[in-house]
C-alpha positions as CSV (number, residue, x, y, z in Angstrom):
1,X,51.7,-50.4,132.7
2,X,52.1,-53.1,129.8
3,X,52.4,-56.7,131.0
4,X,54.5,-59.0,128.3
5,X,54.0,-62.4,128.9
6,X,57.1,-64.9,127.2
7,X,55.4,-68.0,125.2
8,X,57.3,-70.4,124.1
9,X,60.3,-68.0,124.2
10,X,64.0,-69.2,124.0
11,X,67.9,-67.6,124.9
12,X,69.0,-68.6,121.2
13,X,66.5,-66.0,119.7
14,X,67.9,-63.3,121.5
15,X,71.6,-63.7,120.1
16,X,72.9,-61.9,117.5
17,X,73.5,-64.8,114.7
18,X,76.7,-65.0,113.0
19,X,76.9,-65.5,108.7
20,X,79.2,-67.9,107.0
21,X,81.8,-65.4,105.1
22,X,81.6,-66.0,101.3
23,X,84.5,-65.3,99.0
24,X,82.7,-62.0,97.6
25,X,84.8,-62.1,94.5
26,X,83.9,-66.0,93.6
27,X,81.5,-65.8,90.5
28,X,77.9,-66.5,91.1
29,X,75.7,-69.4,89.9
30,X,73.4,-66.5,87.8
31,X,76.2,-64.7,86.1
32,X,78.3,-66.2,83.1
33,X,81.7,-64.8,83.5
34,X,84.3,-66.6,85.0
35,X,85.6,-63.6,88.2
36,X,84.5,-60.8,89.5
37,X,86.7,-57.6,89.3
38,X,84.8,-55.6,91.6
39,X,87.5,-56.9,94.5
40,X,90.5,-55.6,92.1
41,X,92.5,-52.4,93.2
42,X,91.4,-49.1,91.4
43,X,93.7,-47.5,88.6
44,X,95.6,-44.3,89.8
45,X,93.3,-42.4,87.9
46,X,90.1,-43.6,89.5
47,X,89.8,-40.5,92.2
48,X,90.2,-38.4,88.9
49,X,87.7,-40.6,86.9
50,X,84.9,-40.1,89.7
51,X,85.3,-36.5,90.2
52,X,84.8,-36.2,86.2
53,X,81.8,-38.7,86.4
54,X,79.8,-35.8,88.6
55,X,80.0,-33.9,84.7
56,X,77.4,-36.8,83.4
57,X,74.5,-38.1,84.7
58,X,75.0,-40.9,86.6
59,X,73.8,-44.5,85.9
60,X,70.6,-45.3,88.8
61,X,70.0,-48.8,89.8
62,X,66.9,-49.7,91.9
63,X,66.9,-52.6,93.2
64,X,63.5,-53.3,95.7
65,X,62.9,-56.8,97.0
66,X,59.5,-58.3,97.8
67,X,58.6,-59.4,101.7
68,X,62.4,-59.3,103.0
69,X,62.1,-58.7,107.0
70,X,64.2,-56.5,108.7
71,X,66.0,-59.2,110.0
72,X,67.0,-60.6,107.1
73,X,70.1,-59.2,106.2
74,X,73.6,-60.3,107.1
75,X,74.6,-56.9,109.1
76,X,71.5,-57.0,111.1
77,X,72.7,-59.8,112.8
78,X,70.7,-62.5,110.6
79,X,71.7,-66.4,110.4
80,X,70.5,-66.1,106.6
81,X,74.1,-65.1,104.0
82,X,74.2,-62.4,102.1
83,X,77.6,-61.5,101.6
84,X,76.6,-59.1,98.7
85,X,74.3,-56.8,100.6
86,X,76.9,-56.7,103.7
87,X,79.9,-55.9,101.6
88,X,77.8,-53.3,99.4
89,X,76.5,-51.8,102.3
90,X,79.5,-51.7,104.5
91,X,81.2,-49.2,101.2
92,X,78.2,-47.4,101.1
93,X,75.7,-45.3,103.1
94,X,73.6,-47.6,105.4
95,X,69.9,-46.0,105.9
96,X,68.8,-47.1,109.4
97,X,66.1,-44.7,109.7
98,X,64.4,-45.3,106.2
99,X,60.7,-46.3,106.0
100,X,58.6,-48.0,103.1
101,X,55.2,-49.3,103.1
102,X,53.3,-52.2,104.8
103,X,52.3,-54.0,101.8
104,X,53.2,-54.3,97.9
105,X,51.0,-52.0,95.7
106,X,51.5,-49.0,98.6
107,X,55.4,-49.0,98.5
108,X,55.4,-49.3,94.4
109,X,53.4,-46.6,93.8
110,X,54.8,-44.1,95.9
111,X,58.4,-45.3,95.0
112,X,57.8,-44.5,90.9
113,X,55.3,-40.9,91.9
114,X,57.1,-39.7,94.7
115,X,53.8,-39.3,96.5
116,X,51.6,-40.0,99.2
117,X,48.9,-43.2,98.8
118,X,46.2,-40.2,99.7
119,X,47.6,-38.6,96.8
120,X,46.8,-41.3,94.4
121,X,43.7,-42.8,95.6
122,X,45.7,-46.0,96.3
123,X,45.5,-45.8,100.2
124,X,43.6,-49.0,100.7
125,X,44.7,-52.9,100.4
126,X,46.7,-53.6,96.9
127,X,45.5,-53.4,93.5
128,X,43.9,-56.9,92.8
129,X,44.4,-59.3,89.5
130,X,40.9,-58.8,88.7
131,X,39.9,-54.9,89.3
132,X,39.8,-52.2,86.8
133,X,42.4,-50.3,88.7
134,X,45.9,-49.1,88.1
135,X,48.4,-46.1,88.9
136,X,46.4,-43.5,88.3
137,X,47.4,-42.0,84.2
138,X,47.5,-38.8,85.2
139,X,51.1,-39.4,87.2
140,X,54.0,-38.6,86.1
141,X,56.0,-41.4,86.5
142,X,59.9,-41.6,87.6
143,X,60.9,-43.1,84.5
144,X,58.8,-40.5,82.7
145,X,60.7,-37.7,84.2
146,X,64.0,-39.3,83.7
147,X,63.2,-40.2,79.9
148,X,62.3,-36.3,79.9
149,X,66.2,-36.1,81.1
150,X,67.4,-38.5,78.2
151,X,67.7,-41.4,80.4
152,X,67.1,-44.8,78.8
153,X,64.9,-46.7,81.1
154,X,64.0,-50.2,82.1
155,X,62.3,-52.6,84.4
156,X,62.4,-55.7,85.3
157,X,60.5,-58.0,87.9
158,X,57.3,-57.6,89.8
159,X,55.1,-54.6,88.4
160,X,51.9,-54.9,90.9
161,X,50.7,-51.5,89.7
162,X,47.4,-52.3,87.8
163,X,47.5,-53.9,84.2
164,X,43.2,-53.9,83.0
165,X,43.9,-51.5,80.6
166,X,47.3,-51.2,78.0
167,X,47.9,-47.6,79.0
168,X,48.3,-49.0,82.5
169,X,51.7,-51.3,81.4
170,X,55.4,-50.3,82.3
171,X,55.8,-49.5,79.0
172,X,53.5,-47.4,78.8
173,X,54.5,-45.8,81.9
174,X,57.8,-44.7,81.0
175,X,59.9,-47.7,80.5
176,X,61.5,-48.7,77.2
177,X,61.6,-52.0,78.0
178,X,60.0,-54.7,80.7
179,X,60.4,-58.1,81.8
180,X,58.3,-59.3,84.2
181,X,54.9,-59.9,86.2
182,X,52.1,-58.1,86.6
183,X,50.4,-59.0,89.3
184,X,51.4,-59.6,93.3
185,X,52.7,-63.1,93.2
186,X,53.2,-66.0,91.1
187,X,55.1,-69.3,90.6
188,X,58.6,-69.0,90.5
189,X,59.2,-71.2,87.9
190,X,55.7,-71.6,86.0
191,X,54.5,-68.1,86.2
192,X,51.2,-68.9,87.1
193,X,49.4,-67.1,89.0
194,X,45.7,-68.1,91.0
195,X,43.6,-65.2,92.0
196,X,41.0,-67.8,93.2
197,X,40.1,-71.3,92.5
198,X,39.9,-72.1,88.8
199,X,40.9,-68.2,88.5
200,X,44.8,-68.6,87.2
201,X,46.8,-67.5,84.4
202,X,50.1,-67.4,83.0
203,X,51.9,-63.9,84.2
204,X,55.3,-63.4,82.7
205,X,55.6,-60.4,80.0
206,X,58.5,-59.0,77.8
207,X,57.0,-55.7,76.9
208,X,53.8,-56.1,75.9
209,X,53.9,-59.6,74.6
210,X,53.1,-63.2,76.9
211,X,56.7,-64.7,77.3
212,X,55.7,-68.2,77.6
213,X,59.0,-69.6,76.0
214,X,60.8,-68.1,79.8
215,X,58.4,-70.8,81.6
216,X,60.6,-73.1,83.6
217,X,63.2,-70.7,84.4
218,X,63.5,-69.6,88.1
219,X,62.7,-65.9,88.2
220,X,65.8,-65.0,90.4
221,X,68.3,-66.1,87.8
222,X,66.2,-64.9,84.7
223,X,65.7,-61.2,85.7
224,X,69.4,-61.1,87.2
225,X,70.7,-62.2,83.5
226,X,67.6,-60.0,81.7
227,X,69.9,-56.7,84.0
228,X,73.2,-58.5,82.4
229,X,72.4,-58.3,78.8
230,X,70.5,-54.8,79.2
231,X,73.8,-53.6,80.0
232,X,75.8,-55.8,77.7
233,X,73.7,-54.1,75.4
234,X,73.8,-50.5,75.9
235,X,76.2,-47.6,75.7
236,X,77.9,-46.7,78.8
237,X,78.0,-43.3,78.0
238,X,74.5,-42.7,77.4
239,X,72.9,-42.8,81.3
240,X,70.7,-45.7,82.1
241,X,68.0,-46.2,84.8
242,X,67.2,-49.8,85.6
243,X,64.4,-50.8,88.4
244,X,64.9,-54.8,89.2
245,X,62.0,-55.4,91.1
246,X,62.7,-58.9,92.2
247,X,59.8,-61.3,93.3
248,X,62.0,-62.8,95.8
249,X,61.4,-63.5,98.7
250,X,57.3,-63.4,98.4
251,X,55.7,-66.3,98.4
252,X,55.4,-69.1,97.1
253,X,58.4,-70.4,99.3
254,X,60.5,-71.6,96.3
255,X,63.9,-72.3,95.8
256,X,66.9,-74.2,93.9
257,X,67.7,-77.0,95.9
258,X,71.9,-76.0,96.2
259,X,70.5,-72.9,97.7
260,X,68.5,-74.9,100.4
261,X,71.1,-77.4,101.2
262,X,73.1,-75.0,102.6
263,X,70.0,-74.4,105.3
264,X,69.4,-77.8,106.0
265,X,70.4,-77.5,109.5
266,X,67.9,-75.1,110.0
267,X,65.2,-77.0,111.9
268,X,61.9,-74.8,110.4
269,X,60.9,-75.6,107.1
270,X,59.3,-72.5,106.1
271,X,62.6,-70.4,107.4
272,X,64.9,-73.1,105.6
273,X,63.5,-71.7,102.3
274,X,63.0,-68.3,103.4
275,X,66.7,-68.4,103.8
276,X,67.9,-69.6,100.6
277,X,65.7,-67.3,98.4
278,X,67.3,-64.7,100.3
279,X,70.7,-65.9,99.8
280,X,69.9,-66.9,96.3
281,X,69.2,-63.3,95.6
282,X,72.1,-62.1,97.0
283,X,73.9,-63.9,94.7
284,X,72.0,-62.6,91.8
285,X,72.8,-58.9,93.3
286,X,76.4,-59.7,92.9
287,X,75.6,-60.9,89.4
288,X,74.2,-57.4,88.4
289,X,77.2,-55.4,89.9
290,X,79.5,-57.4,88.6
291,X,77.8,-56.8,84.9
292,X,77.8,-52.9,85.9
293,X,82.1,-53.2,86.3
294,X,82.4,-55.3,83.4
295,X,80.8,-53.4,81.0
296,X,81.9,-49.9,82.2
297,X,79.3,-48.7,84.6
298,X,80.5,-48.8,87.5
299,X,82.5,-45.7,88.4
300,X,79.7,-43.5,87.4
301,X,76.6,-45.3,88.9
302,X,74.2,-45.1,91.8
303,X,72.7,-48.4,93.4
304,X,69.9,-48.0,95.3
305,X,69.0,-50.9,97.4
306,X,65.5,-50.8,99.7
307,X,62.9,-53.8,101.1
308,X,59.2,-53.3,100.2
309,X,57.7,-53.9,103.2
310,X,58.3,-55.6,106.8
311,X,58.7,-59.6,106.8
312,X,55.7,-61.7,106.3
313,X,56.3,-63.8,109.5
314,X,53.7,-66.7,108.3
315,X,56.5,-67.4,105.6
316,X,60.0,-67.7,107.2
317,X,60.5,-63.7,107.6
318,X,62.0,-61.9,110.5
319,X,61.5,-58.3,111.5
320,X,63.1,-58.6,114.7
321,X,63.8,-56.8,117.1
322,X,61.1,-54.8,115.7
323,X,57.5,-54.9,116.2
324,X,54.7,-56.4,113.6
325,X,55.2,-57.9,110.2
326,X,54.0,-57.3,106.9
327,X,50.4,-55.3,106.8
328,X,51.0,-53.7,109.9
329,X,51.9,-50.3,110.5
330,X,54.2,-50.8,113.3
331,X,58.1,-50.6,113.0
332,X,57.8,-54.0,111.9
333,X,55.7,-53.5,109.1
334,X,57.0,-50.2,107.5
335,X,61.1,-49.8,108.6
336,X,62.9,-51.1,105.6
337,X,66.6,-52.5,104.5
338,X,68.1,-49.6,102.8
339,X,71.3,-48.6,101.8
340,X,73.2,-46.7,98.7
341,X,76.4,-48.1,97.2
342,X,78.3,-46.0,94.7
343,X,81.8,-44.1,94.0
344,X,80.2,-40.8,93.9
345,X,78.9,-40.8,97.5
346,X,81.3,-38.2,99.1
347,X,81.5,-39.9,102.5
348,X,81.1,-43.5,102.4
349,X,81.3,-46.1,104.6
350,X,79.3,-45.0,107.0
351,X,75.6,-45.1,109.0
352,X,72.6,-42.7,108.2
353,X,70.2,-42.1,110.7
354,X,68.7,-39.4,108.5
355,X,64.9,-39.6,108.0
356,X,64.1,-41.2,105.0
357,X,61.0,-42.4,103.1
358,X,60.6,-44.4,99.9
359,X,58.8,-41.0,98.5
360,X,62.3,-39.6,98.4
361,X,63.7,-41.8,95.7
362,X,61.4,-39.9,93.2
363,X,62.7,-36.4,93.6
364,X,66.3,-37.6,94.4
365,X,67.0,-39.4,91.7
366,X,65.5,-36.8,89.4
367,X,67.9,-34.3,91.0
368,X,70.6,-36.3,90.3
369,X,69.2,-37.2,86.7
370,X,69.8,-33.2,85.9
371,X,65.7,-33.9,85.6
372,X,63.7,-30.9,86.5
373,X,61.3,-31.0,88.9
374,X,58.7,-28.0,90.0
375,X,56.3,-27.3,92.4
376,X,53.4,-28.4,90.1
377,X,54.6,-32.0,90.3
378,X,52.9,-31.5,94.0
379,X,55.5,-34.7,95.3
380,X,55.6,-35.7,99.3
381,X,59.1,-36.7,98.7
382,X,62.7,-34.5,98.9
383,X,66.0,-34.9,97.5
384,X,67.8,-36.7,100.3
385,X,71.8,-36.7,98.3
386,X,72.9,-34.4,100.1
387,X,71.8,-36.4,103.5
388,X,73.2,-39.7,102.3
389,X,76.5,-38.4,100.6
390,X,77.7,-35.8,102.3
391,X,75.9,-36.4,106.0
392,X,74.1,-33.8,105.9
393,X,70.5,-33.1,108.0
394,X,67.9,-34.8,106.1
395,X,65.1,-32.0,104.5
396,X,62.7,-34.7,105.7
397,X,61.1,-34.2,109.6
398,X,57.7,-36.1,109.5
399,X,56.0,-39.1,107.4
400,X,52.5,-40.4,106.8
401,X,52.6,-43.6,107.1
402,X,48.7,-43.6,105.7
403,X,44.7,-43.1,106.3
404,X,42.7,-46.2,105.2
405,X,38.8,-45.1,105.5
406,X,37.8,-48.5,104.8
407,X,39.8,-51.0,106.5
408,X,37.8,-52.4,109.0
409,X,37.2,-50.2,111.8
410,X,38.3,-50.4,115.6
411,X,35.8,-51.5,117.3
412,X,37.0,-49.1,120.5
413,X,37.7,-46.4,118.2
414,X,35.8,-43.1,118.1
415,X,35.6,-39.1,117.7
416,X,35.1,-38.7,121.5
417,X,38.8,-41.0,122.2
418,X,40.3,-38.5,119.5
419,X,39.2,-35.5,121.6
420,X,36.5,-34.6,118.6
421,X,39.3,-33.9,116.7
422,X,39.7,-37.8,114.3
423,X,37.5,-40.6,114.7
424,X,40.8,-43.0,116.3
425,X,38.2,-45.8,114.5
426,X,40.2,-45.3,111.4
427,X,43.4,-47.3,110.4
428,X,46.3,-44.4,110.3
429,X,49.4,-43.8,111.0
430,X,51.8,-40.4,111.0
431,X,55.2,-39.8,112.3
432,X,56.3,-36.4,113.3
433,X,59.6,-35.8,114.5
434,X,60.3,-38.5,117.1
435,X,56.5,-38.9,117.6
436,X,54.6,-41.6,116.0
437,X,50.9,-42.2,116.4
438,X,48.6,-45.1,115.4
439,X,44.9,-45.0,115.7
440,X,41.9,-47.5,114.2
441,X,43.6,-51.0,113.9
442,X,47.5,-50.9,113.0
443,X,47.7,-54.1,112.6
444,X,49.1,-57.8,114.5
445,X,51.4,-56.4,117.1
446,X,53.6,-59.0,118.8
447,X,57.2,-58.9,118.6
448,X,58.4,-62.1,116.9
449,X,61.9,-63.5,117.0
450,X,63.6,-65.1,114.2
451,X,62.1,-68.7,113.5
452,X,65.1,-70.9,114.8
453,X,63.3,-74.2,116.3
454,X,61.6,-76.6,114.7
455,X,57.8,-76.6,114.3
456,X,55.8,-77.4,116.9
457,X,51.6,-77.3,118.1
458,X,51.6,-73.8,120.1
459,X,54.5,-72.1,119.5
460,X,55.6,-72.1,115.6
461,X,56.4,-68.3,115.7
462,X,58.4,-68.7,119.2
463,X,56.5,-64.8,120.1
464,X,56.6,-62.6,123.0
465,X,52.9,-61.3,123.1
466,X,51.7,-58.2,124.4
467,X,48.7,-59.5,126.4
468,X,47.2,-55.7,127.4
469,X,46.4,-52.5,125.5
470,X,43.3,-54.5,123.5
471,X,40.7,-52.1,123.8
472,X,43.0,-49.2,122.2
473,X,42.3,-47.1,119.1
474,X,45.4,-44.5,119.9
475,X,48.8,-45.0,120.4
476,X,52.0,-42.6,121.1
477,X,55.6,-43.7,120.9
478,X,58.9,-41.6,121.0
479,X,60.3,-43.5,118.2
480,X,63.8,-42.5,118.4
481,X,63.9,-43.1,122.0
482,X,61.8,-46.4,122.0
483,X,62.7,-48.3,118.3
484,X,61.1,-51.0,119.4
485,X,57.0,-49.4,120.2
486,X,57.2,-51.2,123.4
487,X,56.0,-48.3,125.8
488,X,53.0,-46.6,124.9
489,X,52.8,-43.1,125.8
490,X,49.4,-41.8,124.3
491,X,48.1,-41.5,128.2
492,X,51.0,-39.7,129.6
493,X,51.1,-37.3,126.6
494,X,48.1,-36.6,125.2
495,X,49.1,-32.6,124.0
496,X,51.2,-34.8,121.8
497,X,48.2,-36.9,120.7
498,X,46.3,-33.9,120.1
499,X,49.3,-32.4,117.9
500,X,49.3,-35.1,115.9
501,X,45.4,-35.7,115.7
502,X,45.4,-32.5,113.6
503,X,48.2,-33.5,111.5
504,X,46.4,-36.2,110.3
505,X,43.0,-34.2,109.6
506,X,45.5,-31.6,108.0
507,X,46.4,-34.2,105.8
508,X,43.2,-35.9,105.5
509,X,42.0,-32.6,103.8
510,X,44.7,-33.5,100.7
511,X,43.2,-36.5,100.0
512,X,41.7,-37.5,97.1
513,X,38.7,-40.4,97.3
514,X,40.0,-44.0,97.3
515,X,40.5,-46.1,93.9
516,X,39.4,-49.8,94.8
517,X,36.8,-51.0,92.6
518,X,34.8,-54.2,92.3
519,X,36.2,-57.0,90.9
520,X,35.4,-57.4,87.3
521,X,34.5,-60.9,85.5
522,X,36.0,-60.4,82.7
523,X,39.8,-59.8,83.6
524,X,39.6,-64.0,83.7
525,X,42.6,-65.2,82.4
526,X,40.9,-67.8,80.5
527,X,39.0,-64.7,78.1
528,X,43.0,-63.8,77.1
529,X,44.4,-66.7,76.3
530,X,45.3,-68.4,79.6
531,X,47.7,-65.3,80.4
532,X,47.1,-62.4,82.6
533,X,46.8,-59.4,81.3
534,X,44.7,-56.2,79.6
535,X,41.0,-56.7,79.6
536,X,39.5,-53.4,79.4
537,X,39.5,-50.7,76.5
538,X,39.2,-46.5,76.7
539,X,35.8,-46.6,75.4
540,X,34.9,-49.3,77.7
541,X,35.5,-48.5,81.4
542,X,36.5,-44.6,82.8
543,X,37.1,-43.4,85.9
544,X,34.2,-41.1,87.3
545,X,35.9,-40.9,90.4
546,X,35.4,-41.9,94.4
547,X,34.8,-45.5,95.7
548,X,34.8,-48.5,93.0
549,X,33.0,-46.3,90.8
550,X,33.6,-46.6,87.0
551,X,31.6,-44.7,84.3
552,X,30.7,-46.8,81.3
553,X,30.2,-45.2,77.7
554,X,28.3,-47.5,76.7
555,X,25.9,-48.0,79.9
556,X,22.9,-47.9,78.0
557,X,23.5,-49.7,75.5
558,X,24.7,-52.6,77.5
559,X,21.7,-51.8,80.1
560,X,19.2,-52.8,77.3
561,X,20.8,-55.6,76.8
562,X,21.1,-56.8,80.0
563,X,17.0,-56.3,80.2
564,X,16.6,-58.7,77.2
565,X,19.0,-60.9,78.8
566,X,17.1,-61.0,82.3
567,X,14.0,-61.4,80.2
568,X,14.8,-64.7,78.8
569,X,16.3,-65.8,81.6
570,X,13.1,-65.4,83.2
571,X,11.2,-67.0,80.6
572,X,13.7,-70.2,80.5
573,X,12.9,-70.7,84.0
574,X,9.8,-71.1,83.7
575,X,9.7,-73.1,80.9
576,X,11.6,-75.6,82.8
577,X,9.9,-75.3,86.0
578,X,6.5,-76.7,83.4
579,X,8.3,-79.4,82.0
580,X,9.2,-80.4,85.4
């Protein structure tokens, strides 16, 4: 049997934390009009309006935020505010059985292709400022398939899905318009970005153009006012699909300073910031629904609202209760914030518990787009409407969580521990009804409670640490029974084990070879201008396929010269090694 040992542990963290109530319907600091309507009582004929909106293809609203924990929301018992996400919410369908991705590139790309990272060759780390990587071209993208449905489409905020070459862009992806980063992080009010020492450039882009005049503005407000004049903007008639990928609340821990005042009582630094980001964006949510009631949206829209991953604990986050943070694939890591506010949700105000996975977006909001979708699109994800509106079974029953053949292997793993059936060295993950099963490395696996005390040597995370179960490359929980993975169930149940050993080779047979090439010199920022941003060409650099493998036209051409090159090189040498 497990043995949890308590460090540093304290009463406080277990209580559910109370929120200080906002008045939803006070304007916010992002938006520019002076009330917010949303809280006004409906006309008579809003019942008839709705049921008419079904006729028309309904506005769709993603919004996905960057590194928010579990935790960190106001209705799962958080001390960080956000009235927004509590009051949507509470009118909508709450998803408390939804799942994303550990990490940033992951969730992204399976959220706009509706597929499996073994399905896109994007199963391993994140795609990197400097590789000649990106979403694979041959995709069809979301905002592809809902152009296809006459949707006018848009993005704004954090891309992270490869840049090196200009056919790898968001607008060249499907979006009319973007406003935003490209890479994984940068400064929330400089937009610079260091991959490196001495390796940083300036990353903010409006379409395919540097937008250096936005330096200086914090990112939060921008994109929130970038949403509000999209929609000032365009017809209301015509449908509209907007992704707001905000950079909040990934790193760097930054913030305006009203938003942190109202932390200050919050003894750790780190959390104090965490906190307002979270808030601030909250407040730039409202911003955005209030624009979709002012300028006629409303009544006929969908908002989607979903985390991209767990919490990154090192940086104020909370999963909690759960176990894990970010880059893990426990709960922790890969259970995400969900919900879905919108009129046209047939039985609202209530909790899902139906099995959802970020794949599901794709082929949902297509459906509901009047998009067509076939069996040659070859998508891991189902329409899940019917689940969340109505309350319906979800279509969904089992999840692959992934299969990394190069992260770094368990040392205890092997073929013989997975009954010769999967080597349990490497990382993977698959759920299966209420079965989930880990082998290789998952991942950091305390259970960390919300960072309420003040730093100190020893204890800054304030953990309960599981000190047995180090030597394992297999692991078995009844997820629906046991939320939080603390009972381990891989020794009791090993027909289980077995069942689900063969899942993952049945899926291992799908997948196609990993994309996660070398890093490559001359993505420097400093060789564009000081920005981030294409580096490659067609003719230059194509994929041939398997592990950080890239066929060059022009190999031997450039092979010749690097032989000259290496020749004088040579020579110098040793005409310096004479003179000296």
């Amino acid at each position: 049997m497990a043995v949890y040992a308590l460090t540093g542990f304290s009463l406080v963290s277990l209580l559910s934390f109370g929120y200080l109530s906002w008045d939803w319907m006070k304007p916010g600091l992002v938006g520019e009009a002076p009330g917010d309507p949303m809280g006004k009582p409906l006309p008579a004929a809003a019942a008839a309006a709705a049921s008419a909106a079904l006729a028309r293809p309904p506005h769709l609203i993603f919004i996905l935020t960057d590194d928010q924990g579990f935790h960190d929301v106001g209705y799962h018992g958080s001390d960080i505010q956000t009235p927004t996400l509590d009051r949507l919410a509470a009118e909508g369908v709450k998803l408390e059985n939804y799942y994303i991705q550990p990490i940033c590139t992951p969730s992204r790309s399976q959220l706009i292709t509706g597929r499996y990272q073994i399905h896109t060759g994007l199963q391993h780390s994140i795609i990197r400022p400097r590789q000649p990587n990106c979403l694979p071209l041959n995709q069809v993208t979301l905002p592809q398939k809902l152009q296809e449905a006459g949707y006018s489409t848009h993005m704004v905020g954090k891309w992270h899905l490869g840049f090196y070459r200009k056919e790898c862009l968001p607008t060249r992806r499907g979006f009319d318009t973007f406003l935003g980063s490209l890479t994984g992080n940068v400064d929330y009010y400089t937009y610079d970005n260091c991959d490196g020492p001495g390796v940083c450039g300036y990353d903010l882009h409006d379409g395919e153009n540097v937008a250096w005049e936005q330096s200086g503005k914090y990112s939060t407000f921008l994109y929130a006012q970038r949403v509000n004049k999209i929609l000032a903007a365009h017809n209301p008639k015509e449908p509209i699909f907007i992704y707001v990928a905000f950079q909040a609340v990934h790193t760097p821990l930054q913030s305006p300073k009203e938003y942190i005042y109202r932390y200050r009582s919050m003894g750790n630094v780190a959390r104090r910031k965490y906190a307002a980001m979270v808030t601030c964006m909250d407040e730039a949510v409202k911003n955005i629904t209030w624009a979709l009631k002012k300028y006629g949206y409303y009544e006929n829209s969908v908002v989607v609202f979903s985390t991209d991953n767990g919490g990154q604990t090192f940086s104020g986050g909370s999963n909690w209760p759960l176990r894990g943070r970010k880059g893990t694939y426990w709960e922790g890591g890969v259970r995400g914030i969900g919900f879905v506010h919108s009129p046209l949700i047939k039985r609202k105000r209530r909790t899902s518990r139906a099995l959802i996975h970020i794949t599901d977006w794709y082929p949902t909001l297509v459906t509901l787009a009047g998009g067509n979708l076939s069996e040659a699109d070859n998508l891991d994800g189902y329409n899940v409407w019917p689940a969340i509106s109505e309350g319906k079974e979800s279509p969904r029953t089992e999840i692959l969580h992934n299969i990394d053949p190069l992260y770094n292997h368990a040392k205890y793993g092997s073929l013989e521990r997975g009954f010769g059936i999967w080597n349990t060295a490497v990382q993977a993950s698959v759920r299966v009804g209420d079965w989930k099963l880990l082998t290789g490395d998952p991942g950091y696996s305390d259970w960390i409670p919300p960072q309420t005390l003040t730093n100190f040597p020893g204890s800054w995370w304030n953990l309960e640490r599981l000190t047995d179960g180090l030597r394992k490359s297999v692991w078995l929980f009844n997820i629906s029974a046991d939320p939080y993975e603390r009972y381990d169930l891989s020794d009791q149940r090993p027909d289980v084990v077995r069942a689900l050993l063969i899942r993952l080779v049945r899926y291992n047979q799908t997948a196609i070879p990993v994309r996660y090439p070398a890093e490559n010199p001359r993505a420097h920022p400093d060789f564009n201008g000081g920005a981030w941003g294409p580096w490659a060409t067609e003719e230059e650099d194509v994929w041939e396929g398997g592990h950080g493998k890239l066929k060059n036209k022009n190999r031997k051409k450039k092979c010749k010269i690097c032989k000259l090159r290496s020749f004088f090189r040579k020579l110098n040498t040793r005409l310096m090694s004479n003179r000296i």
